[in-house]
C-alpha positions as CSV (number, residue, x, y, z in Angstrom):
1,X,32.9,14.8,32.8
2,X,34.6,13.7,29.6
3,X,33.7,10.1,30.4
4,X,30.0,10.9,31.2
5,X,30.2,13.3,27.4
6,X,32.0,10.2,25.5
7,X,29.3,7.5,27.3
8,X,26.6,9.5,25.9
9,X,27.7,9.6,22.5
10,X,28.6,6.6,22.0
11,X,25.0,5.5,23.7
12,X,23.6,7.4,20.9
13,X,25.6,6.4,18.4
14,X,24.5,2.7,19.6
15,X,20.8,3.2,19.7
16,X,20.8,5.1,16.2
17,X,22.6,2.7,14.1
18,X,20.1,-0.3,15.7
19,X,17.4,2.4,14.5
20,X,19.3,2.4,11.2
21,X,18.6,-1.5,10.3
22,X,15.5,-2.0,10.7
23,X,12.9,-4.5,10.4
24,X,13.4,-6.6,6.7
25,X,11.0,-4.8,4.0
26,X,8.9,-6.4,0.9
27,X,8.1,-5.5,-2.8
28,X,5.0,-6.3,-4.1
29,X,3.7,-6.7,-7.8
30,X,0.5,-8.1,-8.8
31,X,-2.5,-7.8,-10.7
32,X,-6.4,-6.6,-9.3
33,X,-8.7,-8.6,-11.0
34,X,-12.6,-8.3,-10.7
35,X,-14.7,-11.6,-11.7
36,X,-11.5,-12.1,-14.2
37,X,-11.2,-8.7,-15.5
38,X,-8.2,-6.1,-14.3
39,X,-9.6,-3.3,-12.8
40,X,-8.4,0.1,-14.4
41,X,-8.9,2.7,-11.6
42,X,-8.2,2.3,-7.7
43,X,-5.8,1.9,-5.1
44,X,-4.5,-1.5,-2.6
45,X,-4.2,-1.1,0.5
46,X,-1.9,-3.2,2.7
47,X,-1.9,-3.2,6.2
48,X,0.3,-4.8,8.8
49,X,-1.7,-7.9,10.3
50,X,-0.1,-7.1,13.8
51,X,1.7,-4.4,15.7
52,X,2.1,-0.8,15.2
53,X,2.2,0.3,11.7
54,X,0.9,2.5,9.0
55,X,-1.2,1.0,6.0
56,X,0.5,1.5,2.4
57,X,-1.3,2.4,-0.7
58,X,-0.3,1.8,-4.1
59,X,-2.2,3.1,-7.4
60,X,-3.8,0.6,-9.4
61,X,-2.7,0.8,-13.1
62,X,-4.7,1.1,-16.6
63,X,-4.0,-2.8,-17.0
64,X,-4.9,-3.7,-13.3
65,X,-1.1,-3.7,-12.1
66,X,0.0,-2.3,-8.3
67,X,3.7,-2.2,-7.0
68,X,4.8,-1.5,-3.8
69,X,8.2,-0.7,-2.4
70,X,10.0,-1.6,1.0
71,X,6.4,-2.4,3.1
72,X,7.1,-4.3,6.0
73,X,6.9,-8.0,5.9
74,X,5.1,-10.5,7.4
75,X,1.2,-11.8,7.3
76,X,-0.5,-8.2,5.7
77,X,-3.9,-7.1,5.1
78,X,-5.2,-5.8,2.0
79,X,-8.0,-3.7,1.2
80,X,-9.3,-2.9,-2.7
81,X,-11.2,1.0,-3.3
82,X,-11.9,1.8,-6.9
83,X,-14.0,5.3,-7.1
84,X,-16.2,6.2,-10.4
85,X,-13.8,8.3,-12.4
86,X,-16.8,10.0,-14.0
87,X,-17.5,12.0,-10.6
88,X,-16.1,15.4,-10.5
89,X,-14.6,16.7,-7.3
90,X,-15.7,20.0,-5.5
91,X,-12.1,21.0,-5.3
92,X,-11.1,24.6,-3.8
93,X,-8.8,27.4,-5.1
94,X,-6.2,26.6,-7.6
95,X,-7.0,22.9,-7.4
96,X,-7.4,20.8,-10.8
97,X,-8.6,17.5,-10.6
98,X,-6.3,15.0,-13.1
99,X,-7.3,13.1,-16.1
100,X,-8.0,9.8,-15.4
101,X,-5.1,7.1,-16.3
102,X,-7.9,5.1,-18.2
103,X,-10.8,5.6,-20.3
104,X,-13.3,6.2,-17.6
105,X,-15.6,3.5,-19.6
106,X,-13.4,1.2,-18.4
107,X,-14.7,1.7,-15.0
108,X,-17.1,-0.5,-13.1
109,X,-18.2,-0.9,-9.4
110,X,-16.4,-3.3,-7.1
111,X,-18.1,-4.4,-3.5
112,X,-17.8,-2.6,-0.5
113,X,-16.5,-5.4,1.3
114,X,-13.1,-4.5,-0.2
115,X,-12.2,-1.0,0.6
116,X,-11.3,-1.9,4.7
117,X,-8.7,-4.1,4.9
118,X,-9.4,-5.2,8.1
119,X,-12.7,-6.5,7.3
120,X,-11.7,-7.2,3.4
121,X,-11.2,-10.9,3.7
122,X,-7.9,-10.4,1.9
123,X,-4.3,-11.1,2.8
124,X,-1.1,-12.5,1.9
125,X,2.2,-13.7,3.4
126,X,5.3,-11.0,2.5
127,X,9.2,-12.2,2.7
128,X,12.2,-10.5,2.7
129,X,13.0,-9.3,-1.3
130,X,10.4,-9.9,-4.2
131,X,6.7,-10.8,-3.9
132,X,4.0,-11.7,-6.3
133,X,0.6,-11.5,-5.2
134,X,-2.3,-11.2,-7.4
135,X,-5.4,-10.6,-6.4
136,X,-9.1,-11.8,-7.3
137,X,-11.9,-10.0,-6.5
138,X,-15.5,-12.1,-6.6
């Protein structure tokens, strides 16, 4: 019985620590651009190319700057949403909708095409450690 109770722990012990390295992860900094001009209100998107996985979002800054933090790496989708700052939100209860980051004025429509990113168009390559990956919007 001892045997069978030391097997299992260290079979779990085994399985656990594998669990505990994991796949290599990837930072991402870059800039959105629109027709050359940083966009001042949205999110990015990025979404593993292949496998399981959940997409990450990252808030677009005042001067058009994203980061992201430990994303898995690997060939990655990206997707580009940027909704009109000027629309209030029917929120419930206690809810309060923020002040924008930006001057709202500095708001201005993006295409559709963007907002999936598995139909966007848009992707880049992410290694191990630091990435740079700016993106262009037409």
């Amino acid at each position: 019985m001892r045997r069978l109770y030391s097997g299992a722990v260290f079979s779990f012990v085994v399985i656990w620590s594998a669990g505990c390295t994991g796949e290599p992860k990837a930072d991402v900094t870059g800039q959105v651009t629109y027709n050359g001009k940083p966009l001042a209100f949205g999110s990015v998107i990025m979404l593993k190319a292949s496998g399981p996985g959940e997409p990450a979002v990252a808030e677009i800054q005042p001067d058009g700057t994203y980061t992201f933090r430990g994303i898995p790496v690997g060939e990655t989708k990206i997707g580009v949403v940027s909704s009109d700052p000027n629309i209030k939100l029917d929120l419930r209860g206690d809810q309060k909708q923020l002040p924008p980051k930006a001057d709202p004025k500095l708001w201005f429509p993006i295409p559709s095409k963007y907002a999936q990113p598995t139909s966007s168009g848009l992707s880049c390559n992410l290694s191990a450690g630091s990435n740079t990956h700016g993106i262009d919007l037409k």
